[in-house]
C-alpha positions in Angstrom: 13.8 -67.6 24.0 12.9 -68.7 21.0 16.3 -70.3 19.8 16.7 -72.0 23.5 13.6 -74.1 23.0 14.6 -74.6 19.4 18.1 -76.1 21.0 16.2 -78.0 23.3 14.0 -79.3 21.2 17.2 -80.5 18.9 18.5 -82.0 22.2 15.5 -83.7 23.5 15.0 -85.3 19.4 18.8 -86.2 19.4 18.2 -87.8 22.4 15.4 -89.6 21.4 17.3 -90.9 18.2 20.1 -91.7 20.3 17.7 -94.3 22.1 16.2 -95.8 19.5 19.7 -96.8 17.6 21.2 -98.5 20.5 17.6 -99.9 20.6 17.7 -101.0 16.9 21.7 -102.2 17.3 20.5 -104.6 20.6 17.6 -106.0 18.6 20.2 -106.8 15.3 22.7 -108.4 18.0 20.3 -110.6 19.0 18.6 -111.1 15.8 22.2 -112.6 14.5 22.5 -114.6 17.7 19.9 -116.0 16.8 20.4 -116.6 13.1 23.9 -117.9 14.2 21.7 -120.9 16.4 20.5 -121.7 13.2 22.4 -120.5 10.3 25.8 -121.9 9.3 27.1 -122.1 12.7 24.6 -124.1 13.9 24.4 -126.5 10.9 28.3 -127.0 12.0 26.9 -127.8 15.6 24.5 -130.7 14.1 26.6 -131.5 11.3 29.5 -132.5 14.5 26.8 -133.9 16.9 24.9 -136.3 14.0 28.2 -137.7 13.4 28.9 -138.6 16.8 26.0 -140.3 17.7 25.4 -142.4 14.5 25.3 -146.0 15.9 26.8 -147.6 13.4 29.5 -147.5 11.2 29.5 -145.0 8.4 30.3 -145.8 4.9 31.2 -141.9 3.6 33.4 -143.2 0.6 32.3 -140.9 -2.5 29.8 -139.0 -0.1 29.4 -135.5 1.2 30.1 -136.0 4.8 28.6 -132.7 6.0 25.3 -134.0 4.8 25.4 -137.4 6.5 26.5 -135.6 9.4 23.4 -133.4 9.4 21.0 -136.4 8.1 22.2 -138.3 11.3 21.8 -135.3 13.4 17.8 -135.5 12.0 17.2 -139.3 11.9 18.5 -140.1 15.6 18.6 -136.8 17.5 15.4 -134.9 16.3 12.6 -137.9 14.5 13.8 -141.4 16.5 13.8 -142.9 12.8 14.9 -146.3 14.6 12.3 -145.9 17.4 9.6 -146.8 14.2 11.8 -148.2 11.7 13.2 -151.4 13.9 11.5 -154.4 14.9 10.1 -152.2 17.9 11.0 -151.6 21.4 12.0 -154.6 22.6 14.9 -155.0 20.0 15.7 -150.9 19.6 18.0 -151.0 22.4 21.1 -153.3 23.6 19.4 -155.5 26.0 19.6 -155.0 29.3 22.9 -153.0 29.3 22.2 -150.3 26.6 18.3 -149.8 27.3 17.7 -146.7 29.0 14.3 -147.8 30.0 15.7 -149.9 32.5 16.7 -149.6 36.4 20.2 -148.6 36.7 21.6 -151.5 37.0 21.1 -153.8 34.1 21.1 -150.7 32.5 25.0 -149.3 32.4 24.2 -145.1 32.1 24.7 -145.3 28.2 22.2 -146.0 25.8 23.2 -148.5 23.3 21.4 -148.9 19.6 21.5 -152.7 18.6 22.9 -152.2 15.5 21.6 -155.9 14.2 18.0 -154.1 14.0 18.7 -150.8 13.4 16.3 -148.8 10.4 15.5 -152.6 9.6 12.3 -152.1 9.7 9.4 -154.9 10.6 7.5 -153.0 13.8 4.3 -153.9 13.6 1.4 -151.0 13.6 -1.6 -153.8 13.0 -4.5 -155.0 13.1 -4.8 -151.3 10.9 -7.4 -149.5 10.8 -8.5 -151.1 13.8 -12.1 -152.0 14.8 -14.5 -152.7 13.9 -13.3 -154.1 11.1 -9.5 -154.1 10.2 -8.6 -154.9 6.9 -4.5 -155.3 7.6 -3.7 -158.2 10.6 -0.2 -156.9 10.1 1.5 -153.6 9.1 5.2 -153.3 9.2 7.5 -150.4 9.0 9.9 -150.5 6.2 13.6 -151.2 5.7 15.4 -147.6 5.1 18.7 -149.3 4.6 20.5 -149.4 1.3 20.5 -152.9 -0.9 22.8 -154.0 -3.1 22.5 -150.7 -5.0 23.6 -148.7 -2.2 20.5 -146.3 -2.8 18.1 -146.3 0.6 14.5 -147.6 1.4 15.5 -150.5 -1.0 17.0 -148.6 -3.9 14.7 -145.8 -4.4 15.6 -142.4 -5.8 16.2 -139.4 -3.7 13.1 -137.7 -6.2 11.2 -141.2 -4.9 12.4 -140.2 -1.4 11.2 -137.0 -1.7 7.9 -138.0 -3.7 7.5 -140.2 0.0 8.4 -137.5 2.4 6.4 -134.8 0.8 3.2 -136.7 -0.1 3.5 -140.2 1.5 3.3 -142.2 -1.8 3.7 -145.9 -1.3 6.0 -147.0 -4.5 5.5 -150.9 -3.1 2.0 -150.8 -3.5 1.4 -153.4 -0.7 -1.6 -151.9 0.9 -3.9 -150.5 -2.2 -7.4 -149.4 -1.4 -10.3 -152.1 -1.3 -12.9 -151.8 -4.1 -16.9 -152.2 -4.1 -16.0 -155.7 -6.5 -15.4 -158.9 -5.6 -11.6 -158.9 -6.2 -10.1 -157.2 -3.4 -6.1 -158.6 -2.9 -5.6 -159.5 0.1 -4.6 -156.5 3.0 -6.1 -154.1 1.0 -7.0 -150.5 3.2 -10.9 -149.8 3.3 -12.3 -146.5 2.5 -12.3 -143.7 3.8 -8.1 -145.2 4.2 -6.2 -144.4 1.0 -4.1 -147.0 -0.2 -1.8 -145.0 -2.8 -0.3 -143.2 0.8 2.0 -144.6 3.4 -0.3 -144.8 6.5 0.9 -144.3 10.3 4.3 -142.9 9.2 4.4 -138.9 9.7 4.9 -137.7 6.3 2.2 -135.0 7.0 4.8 -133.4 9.1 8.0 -134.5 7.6 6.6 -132.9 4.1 7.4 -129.4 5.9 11.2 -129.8 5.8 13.4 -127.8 3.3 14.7 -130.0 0.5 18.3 -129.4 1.8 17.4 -131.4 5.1 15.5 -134.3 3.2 19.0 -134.2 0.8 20.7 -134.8 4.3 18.7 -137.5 5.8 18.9 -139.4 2.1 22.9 -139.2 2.5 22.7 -140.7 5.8 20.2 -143.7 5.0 22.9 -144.2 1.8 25.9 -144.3 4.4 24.5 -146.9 6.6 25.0 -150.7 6.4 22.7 -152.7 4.3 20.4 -154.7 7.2 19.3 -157.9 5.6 15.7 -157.0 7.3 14.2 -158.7 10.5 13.1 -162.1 8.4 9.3 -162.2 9.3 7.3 -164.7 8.0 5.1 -163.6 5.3 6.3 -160.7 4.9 8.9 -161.0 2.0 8.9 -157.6 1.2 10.9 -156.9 4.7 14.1 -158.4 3.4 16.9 -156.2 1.5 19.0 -157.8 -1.0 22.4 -156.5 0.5 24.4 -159.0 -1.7 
């Protein structure tokens, strides 16, 4: 009796183990599934799809094309870099046959970038803070094409880049914070605003992506064409030296 319930015992816990390895073999399938959507497989996927819907021509001479590939996949698939970084919606889009926005007709069924105004820059965020009493009338988004240097954002570093994208630092100074004196420059950002940061622009969330994709999206801004800027007037600081 004793040696039946012993073998039953083996049977019920062999059994049991049997259950909980196909358990543990279903959960590591899916677990690599899952890795695979985004491991190396799926930085293949988005490395293929950022090339193919980059708007405009791609200079990849000396560059690492997987990288551009995956920077385009991040600047007009997943953050609409454009959407902020041109002279704003009425000039983001091919107008009227490339706008998605519009009734189909004008509209043709494919959206269109216009690549004259593409990460130009020049969309204005002002008057900034706002009311009751805004200190900045006017303030733009920046050019992120190269210049005549080929590097982006108007020849900054990728360690500048990052220095932006991780902490929001504004290297152009345009906007520094106003003072109790009598010397304020002109635009300065009133307390509690801090001037030495990029305001409006999402680096608070963009700061959370791995040094490999902020690598990426610097590639792609140094592969597109040099944009001349949108030529507003007082705003010098728009326009890229491209020659």
């Amino acid at each position: 009796m004793t040696q039946k319930k012993s073998l039953k015992t083996i049977r019920v816990a062999l059994t049991f183990a049997a259950i909980i390895g196909a358990a543990l073999m279903t959960s590591s399938k899916l677990v690599r599934a899952h890795d695979g959507e985004g491991g190396e497989d799926g930085e293949k996927a988005r490395v293929h799809r950022g090339l193919a819907i980059a708007p405009v021509h791609l200079n990849l001479e000396g560059k690492d094309q997987n990288l551009v590939g995956l920077g385009s996949y991040w600047v007009n698939a997943v953050a609409d870099c454009n959407g902020c970084h041109s002279a704003g919606p009425p000039t983001e889009y091919i107008v009227p046959t490339g706008n998605p926005y519009f009734l189909l007709p004008p509209f043709t069924g494919k959206t269109q970038i216009d690549p004259a105004t593409y990460l130009g820059g020049g969309r204005d965020f002002g008057p900034f803070p706002g009311a009751p009493a805004p200190s900045i009338p006017h303030l733009y988004s920046r050019n992120l094409t190269p210049d005549k240097s080929g590097l982006p954002e108007g020849g900054h570093t990728f360690e500048q880049f990052r220095q932006i994208m991780r902490h929001g630092t504004d290297f152009d100074q345009l906007h520094p914070s106003c003072t109790n004196g009598p010397d304020n420059p002109p635009n300065c950002l009133v307390a509690p605003f801090n001037g030495e940061v990029l305001q409006v622009m999402p680096w608070p969330t963009f700061q959370n992506m791995t040094d490999h994709d902020l690598r990426a999206i610097y590639e792609y801004l140094k592969a597109v064409p040099c944009n001349p800027g949108p030529g507003i007037e007082g705003a010098p600081y728009l326009q890229n030296a491209c020659d």
